[in-house]
C-alpha positions in Angstrom: 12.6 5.2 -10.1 13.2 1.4 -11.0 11.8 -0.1 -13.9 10.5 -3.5 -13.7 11.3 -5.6 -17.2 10.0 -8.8 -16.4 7.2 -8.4 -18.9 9.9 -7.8 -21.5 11.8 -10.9 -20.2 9.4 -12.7 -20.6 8.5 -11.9 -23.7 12.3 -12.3 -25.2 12.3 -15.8 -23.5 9.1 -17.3 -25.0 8.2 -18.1 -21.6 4.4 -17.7 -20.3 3.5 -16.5 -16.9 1.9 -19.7 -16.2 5.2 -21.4 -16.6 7.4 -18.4 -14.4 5.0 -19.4 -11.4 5.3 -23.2 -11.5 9.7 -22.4 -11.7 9.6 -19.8 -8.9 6.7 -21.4 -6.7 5.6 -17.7 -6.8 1.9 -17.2 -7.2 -0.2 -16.6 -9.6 -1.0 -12.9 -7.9 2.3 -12.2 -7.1 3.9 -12.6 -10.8 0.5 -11.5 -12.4 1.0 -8.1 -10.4 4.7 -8.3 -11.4 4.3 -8.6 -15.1 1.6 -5.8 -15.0 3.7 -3.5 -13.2 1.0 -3.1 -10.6 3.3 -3.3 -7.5 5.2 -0.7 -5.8 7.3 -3.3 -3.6 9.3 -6.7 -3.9 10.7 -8.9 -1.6 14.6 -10.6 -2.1 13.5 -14.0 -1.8 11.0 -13.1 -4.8 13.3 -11.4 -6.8 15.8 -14.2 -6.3 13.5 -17.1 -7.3 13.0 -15.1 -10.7 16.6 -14.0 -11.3 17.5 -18.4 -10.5 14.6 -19.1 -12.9 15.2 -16.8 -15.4 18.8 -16.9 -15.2 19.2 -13.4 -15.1 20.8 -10.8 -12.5 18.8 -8.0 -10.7 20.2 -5.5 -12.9 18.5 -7.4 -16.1 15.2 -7.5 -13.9 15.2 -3.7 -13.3 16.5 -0.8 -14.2 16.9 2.5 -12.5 15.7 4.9 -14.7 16.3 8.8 -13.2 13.7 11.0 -12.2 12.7 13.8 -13.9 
């Protein structure tokens, strides 16, 4: 399973959700949904626009945690 951390990304960068949607262009649903973990699915462009915004790689964003 992969573990979304852009909550925790967030968090560590001081940086609102608000403010991720106005960098990215995303919106409000799409990074709302995100942050909540409430989607099962992402596109690459999406991911993209948060890794460029967030200056982070897609292995920062998730992580593949094993199943049980």
């Amino acid at each position: 399973m992969l573990k979304n951390n852009l909550s925790k990304i967030l968090g560590e960068k001081r940086i609102k959700m608000s403010e991720l949607q106005r960098m990215t262009g995303l919106s409000k649903r799409t990074v709302f949904r995100l942050y909540h973990n409430q989607t099962s699915n992402i596109s690459f462009d999406t991911a993209d626009r948060i890794c460029n915004a967030l200056e982070i790689t897609i292995g920062e964003l998730f992580e593949h945690v094993p199943d049980e």
